[in-house]
N, C-alpha and C positions, 0 to 999 in steps of 0.2 A: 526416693533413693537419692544418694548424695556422691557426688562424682567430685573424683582429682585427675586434675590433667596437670601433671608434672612437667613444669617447664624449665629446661637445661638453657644455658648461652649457648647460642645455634638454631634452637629450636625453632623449626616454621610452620608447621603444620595445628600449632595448640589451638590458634582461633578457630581452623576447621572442628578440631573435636570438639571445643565449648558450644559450637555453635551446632553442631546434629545435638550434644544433648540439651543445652538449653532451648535452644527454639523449635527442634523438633519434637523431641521427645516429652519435654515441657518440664525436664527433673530439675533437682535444683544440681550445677557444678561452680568448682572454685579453682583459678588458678593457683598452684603450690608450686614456691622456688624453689630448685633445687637442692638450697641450703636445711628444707625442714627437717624436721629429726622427729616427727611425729603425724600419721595419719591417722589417729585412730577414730577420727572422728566423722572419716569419709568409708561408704558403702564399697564403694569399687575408684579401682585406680586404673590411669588410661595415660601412658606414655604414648605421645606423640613421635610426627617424622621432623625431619631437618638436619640439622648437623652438626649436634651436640658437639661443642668445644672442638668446632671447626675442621670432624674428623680426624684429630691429628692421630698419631699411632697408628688406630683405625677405627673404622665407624664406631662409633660407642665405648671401646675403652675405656676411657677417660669417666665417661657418665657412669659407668659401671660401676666407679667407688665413692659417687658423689652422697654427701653426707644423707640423701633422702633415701636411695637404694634400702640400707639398711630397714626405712619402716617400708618402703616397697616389700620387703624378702618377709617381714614381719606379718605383713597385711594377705602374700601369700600362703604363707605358714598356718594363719588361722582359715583360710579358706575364701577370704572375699576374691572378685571376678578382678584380674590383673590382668588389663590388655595392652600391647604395644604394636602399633604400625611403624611399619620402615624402620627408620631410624631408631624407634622404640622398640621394636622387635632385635634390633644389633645388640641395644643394650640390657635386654630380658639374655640373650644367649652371655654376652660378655661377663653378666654379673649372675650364672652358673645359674637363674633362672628356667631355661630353658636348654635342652644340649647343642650342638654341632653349632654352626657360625655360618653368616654369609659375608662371599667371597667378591672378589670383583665378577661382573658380568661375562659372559665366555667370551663377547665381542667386545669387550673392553669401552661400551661405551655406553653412556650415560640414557634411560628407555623413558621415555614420558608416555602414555596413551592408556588407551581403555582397551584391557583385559577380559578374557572369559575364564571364568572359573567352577570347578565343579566342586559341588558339597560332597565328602568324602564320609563325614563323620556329623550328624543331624542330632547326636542326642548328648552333643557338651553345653554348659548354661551361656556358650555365644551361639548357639546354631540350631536351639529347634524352632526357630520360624520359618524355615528350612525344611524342601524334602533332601533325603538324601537321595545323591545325584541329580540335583539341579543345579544348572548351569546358571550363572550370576554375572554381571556386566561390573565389573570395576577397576578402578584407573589404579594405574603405577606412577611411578617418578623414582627413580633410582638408578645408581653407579655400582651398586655392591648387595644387588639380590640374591645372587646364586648361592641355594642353601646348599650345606656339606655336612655331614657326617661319616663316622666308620661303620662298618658293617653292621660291627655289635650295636651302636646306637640304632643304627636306623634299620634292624630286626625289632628292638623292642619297638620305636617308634611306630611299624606295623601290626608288631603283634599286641597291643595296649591302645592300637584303634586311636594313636595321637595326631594323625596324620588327618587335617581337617579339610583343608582346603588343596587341590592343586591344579594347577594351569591347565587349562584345555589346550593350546600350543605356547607350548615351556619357552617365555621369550629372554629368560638368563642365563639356561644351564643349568640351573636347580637339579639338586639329585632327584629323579621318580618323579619329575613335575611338579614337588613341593613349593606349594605358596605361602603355608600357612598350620603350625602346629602348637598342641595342649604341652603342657606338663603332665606327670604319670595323674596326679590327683583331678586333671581338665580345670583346674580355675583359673590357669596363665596361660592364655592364648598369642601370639607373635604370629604377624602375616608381615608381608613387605608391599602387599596391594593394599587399600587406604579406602576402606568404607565409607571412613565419616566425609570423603569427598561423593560418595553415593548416596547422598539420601537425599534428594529429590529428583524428579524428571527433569529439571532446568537445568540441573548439573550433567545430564547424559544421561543420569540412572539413579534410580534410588534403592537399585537392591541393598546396600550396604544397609540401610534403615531396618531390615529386620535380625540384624546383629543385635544392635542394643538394644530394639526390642524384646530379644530374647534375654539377654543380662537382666531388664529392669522387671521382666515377665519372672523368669528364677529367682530374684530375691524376693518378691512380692509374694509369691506360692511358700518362699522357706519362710517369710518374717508373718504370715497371714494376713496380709496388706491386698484386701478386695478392688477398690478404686482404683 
């Protein structure tokens, strides 16, 4: 399987992701500037955290209309696995990816630490290495977590089983403890807690590891890929 980590000006967190899937996982991935105008030649696509164009506006804005979006929305459209952490999750909502936005934090101030989170939703092609309702150890870093939606979004959000991941003690304000949600189709997942800094025990935790094992597991099962 062949992985893009979409790299915006701001971006910090891409060597994290290259580095769970190339040296853990062992798949092949390729950094792509944000100027591309074509992925089709990657399996899954994996927006990173940071601070895409220096937050200006707000988190993600900006990234939201950059020329590579377009084959992002494209690569969603046909169904391949579209993941964004933090930062990349701002930019999954901004660019109408994904619904509702996150907000500034309730306490207004900027959370680094390691998280507990409970699986909500075990059978999206991020999450069945996964039981559901297991509690998962992984780290945050963010100014602007706290998810929001309106009603009506976040009815469907429940009743369409999008709601994948959320806080065991909610440390942003997140509506419903939200950490982490599908698209109606589950190919574009958005969290603002950051896996690919969990996969190993040297890091605090490796639960994040059985994320992308679940992604590289689902395509393997759709394309008949045994090894």
């Amino acid at each position: 399987m062949k992985f893009a980590v979409i790299v915006f000006p701001g971006s910090n967190c891409d060597v994290d992701m290259y580095h769970a899937i190339k040296d853990e996982l062992g798949e092949e991935v390729e950094y792509v500037w944000h100027d591309a105008t074509n992925l089709d030649e990657f399996d899954g696509i994996l927006l990173p955290g940071g601070f895409s164009y220096g937050d200006y506006l707000r988190s993600g804005a900006i990234a939201g209309f950059a020329n590579v979006m377009e084959a992002v929305k494209k690569a969603a459209q046909e169904g391949k696995p579209v993941f964004g952490v933090c930062n990349g999750f701002q930019i999954l909502t901004e660019a109408g990816l994904l619904p509702g936005t996150l907000r500034r934090n309730e306490k207004l101030k900027f959370l680094c630490g390691q998280v507990k989170l409970v699986v909500e939703n075990n059978e999206t092609m991020f999450t069945t290495g996964y039981e559901k309702g297991q509690v998962i150890t992984v780290p945050i870093a963010h100014g602007e977590g706290n998810y929001y939606c309106d009603q009506e979004t976040y009815e469907s959000l429940t009743n369409n089983n999008q709601i994948v991941f959320r806080y065991q003690n909610n440390p942003n304000g997140s509506l419903d403890d939200i950490a982490g949600i599908t698209n109606e189709k589950g190919n574009v997942l958005g969290m603002m807690p950051h896996p690919e800094r969990a996969v190993d025990a040297l890091l605090g935790s490796a639960d994040g590891l059985q994320l992308f094992r679940s992604i590289v597991r689902n395509w393997r099962e759709n394309h008949v890929v045994t090894s």
